[in-house]
C-alpha positions in Angstrom: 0.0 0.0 0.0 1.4 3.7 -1.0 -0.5 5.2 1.4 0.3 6.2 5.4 -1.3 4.3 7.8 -2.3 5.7 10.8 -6.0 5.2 11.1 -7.3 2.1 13.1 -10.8 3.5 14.4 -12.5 1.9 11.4 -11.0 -1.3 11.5 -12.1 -1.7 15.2 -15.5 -0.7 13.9 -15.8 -2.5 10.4 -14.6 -6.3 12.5 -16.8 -5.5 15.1 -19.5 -5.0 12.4 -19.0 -7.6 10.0 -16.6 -10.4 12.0 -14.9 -12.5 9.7 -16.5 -11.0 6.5 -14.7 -7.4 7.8 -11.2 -8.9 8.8 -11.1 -10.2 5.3 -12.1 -7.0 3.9 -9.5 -5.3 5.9 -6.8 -7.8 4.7 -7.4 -7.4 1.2 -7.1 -3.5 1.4 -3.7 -2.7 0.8 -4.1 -5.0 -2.5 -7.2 -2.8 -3.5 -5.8 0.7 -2.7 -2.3 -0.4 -4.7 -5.1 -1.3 -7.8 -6.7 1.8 -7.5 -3.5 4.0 -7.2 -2.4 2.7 -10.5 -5.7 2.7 -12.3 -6.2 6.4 -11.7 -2.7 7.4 -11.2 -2.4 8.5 -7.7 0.0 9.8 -5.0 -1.6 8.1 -1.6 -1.2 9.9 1.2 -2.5 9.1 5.1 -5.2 7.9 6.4 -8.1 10.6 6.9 -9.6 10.3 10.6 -13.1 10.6 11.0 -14.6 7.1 9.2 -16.2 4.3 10.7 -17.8 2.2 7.5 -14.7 2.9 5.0 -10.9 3.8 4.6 -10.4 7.3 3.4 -6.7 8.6 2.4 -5.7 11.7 1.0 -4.6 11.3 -2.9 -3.1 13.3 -5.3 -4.1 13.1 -8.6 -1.4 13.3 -11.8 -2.4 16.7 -13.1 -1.4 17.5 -8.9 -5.2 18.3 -7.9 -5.9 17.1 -4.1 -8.6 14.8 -3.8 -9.7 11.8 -1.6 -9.9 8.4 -2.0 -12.5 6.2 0.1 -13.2 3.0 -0.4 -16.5 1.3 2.0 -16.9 -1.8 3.6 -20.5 -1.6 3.2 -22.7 -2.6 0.0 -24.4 0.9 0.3 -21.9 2.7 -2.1 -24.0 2.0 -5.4 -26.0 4.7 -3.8 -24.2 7.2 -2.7 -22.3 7.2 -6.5 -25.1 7.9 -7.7 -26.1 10.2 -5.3 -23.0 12.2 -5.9 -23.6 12.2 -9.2 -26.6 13.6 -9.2 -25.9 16.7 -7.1 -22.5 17.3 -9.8 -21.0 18.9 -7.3 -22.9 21.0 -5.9 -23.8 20.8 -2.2 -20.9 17.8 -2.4 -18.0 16.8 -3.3 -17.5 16.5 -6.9 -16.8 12.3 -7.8 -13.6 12.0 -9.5 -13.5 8.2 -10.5 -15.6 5.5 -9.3 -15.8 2.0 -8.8 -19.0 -0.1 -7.7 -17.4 -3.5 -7.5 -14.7 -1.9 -5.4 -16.7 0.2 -3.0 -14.2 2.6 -4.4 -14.6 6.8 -4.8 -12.3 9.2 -5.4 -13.9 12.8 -4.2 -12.7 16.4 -4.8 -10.4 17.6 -1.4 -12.8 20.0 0.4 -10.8 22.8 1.6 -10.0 23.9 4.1 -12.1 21.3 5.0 -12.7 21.8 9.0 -15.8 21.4 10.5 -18.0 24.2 11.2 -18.3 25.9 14.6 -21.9 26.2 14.9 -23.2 26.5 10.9 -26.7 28.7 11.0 -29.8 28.2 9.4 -29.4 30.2 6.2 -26.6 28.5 5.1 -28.0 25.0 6.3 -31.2 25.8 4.1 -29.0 26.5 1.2 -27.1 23.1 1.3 -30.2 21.3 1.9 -32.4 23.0 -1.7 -29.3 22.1 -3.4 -29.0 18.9 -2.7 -32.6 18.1 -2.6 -33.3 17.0 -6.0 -35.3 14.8 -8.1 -34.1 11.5 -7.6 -33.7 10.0 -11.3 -32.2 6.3 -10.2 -33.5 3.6 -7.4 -33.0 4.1 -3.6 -34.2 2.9 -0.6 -37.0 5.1 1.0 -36.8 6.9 4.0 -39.6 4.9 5.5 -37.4 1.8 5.3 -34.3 3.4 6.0 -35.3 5.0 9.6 -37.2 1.2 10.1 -33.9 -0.4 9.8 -31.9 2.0 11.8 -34.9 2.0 14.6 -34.8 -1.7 14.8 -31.0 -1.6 15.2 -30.8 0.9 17.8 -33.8 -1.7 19.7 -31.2 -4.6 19.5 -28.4 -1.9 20.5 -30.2 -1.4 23.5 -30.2 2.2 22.5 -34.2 2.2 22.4 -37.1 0.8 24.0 -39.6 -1.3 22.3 -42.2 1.6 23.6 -40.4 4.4 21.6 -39.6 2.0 18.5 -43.2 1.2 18.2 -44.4 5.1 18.0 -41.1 6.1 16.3 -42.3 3.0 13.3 -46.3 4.7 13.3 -45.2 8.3 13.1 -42.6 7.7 10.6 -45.2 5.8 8.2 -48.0 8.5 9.0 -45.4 11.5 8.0 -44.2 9.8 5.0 -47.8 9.0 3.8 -48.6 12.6 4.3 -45.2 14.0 2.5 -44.9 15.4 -1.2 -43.0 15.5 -3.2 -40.3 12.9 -2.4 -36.6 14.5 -2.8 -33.2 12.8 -3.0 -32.1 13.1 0.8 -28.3 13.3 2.5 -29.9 10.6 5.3 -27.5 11.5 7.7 -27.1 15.5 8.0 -25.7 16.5 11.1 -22.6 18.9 11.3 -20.0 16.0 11.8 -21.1 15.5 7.9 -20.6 19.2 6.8 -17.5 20.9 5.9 -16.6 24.7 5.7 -15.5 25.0 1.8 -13.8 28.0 0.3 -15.8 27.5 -3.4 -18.9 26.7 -1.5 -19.2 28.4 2.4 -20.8 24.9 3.7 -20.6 21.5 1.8 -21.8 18.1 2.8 -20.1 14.9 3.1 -20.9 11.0 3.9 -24.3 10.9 2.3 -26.5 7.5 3.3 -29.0 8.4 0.2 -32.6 7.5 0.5 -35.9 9.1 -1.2 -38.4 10.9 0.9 -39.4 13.6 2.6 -37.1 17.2 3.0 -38.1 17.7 6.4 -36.2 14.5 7.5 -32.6 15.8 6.6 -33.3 19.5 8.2 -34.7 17.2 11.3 -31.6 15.4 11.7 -29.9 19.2 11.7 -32.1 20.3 14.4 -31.2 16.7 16.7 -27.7 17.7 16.2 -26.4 14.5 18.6 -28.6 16.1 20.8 -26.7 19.4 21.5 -28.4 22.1 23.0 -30.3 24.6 22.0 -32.9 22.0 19.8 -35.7 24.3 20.1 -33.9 27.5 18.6 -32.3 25.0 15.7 -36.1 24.1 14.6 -37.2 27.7 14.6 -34.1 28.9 12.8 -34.4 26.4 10.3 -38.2 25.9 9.8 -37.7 30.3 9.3 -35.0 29.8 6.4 -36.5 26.5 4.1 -40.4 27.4 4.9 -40.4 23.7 5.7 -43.9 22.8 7.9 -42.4 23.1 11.8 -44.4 19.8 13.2 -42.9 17.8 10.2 -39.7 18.8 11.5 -40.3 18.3 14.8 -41.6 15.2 14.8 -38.8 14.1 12.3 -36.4 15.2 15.2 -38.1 13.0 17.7 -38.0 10.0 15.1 -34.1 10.8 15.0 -33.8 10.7 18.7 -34.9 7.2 18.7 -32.8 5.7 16.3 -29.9 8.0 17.3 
C-alpha cells in the first residue's frame, strides 16, 4: 500500500460490524488501494480520521489536484455514486473516478475542509435546496431506511420497544402525508458538513434515501442532541419554509434511532 497508515478506528469498527466478512475486507485493502493507485494514477497519502464504514486517504491526482480516495466496507456505495452524481458537485463533493465493484470513490479535497463551529440556518437551508433533487435512479426510501436504523438501535439497546413502536407509526403516518419525495443526504448533522472555500458549507458522507425534506433539516435540528434543539427548529423551519411539526416530529424520530 502507497499510502500512510495511521487510522485504526475503522477497522475496530468495520470487525466489530462484519466479523470475519470485515477482517477479510481489511486484509485485502492494501491490495485494493495499490489497484486503484495505478488505475487512476495516484499519490496516496494518510489515512483521513473521521470514518467508521470505510478507509479514506488523502490522494493526489497526476495533473497535482488534491482529492480523496474512500473506499467502503459496506454494500451501500451504489448509492451514494449515484447520489454524488446527481448533485455534480454542488452541495458535495465533486466524484472524480468510481468503482461499484470496489466500494471505491475518489472525491474532490474539500478545503480547508474543518468542521464548522456552529453552521446557522441560512446557510444550512442552502445546502439542503441544493441537494434536494429529483431522484432520477432507485433508492431505498426513507420509510425503510429509519425502520432499519430504529430496529438496530432496539437490538443496540439504544431504544425501548415503547419508543420504536411510535417512532415506526409516526414515521409511516409522515411519510404518507409528504410530497413531493426528494433525494435526501440521510444523515445530515454537522459531523457530515465541511466549511468550503468554493462553497461556504458543503456536505459529506451521504447515506442516500428518497423521501421527505423535512427529514434531513430534522436530523440538523437533533444535532447528537446538543443544546439549544428548540432554537435550531425555529431557525431552520424560518430559512426553508419547511412545515415546523414535520420537523419536529422528524427530530423526535431521530432521537430514537440516534
Amino acid at each position: 500500500m502507497k499510502g500512510e497508515t495511521v487510522e485504526q478506528g475503522f477497522r475496530s469498527f468495520v470487525t466489530g460490524l462484519y466479523g470475519d466478512e470485515g477482517r477479510a475486507w481489511i486484509a485485502g485493502l492494501p491490495a485494493v488501494l495499490d489497484e486503484l493507485a495505478t488505475r487512476w494514477r495516484l499519490e496516496l497519502g494518510p489515512e483521513l480520521p473521521g470514518g467508521l464504514l470505510a478507509c479514506v486517504l488523502a490522494a493526489r491526482r497526476a495533473d497535482g489536484t488534491d482529492a480523496v480516495l474512500k473506499v467502503s466496507a459496506w454494500h451501500r456505495t451504489g448509492h451514494e455514486i449515484a447520489a454524488l452524481r446527481a448533485w455534480a458537485g454542488r452541495g458535495a463533493p465533486a466524484l472524480f473516478e468510481a468503482d461499484v465493484e470496489l466500494k471505491a470513490l475518489l472525491l474532490e479535497r474539500i478545503e480547508p475542509g474543518r468542521h464548522p463551529s456552529r453552521a446557522d440556518a441560512p446557510q444550512v437551508a442552502t445546502v439542503l435546496s441544493t441537494l434536494h433533487v429529483q431522484p432520477s435512479f432507485d433508492l431505498p426510501t426513507l420509510t425503510e431506511t429509519v425502520r432499519n436504523r430504529i430496529d438496530t438501535a432496539v437490538r443496540d439497546g439504544r431504544a425501548s420497544q415503547q419508543k420504536a413502536s411510535w417512532a415506526h407509526a409516526k414515521a409511516v403516518e409522515l411519510e404518507r402525508d409528504a410530497s413531493p419525495s426528494v433525494l435526501l443526504h440521510g444523515d445530515f448533522d454537522e459531523r457530515n458538513l465541511l466549511v468550503c472555500d468554493r462553497r461556504g458549507l458543503c456536505a459529506i458522507d451521504p447515506l442516500p434515501c428518497a423521501g421527505d425534506a423535512a427529514y434531513d433539516a430534522a436530523y440538523w435540528v437533533h444535532g447528537n442532541r446538543a443544546p439549544g434543539r428548540r432554537a435550531r427548529l425555529d431557525a431552520i423551519v424560518a430559512a426553508t419554509g419547511l412545515e415546523r411539526a414535520r420537523v419536529r416530529d422528524w427530530a423526535a424520530i431521530v432521537g430514537v434511532h440516534g
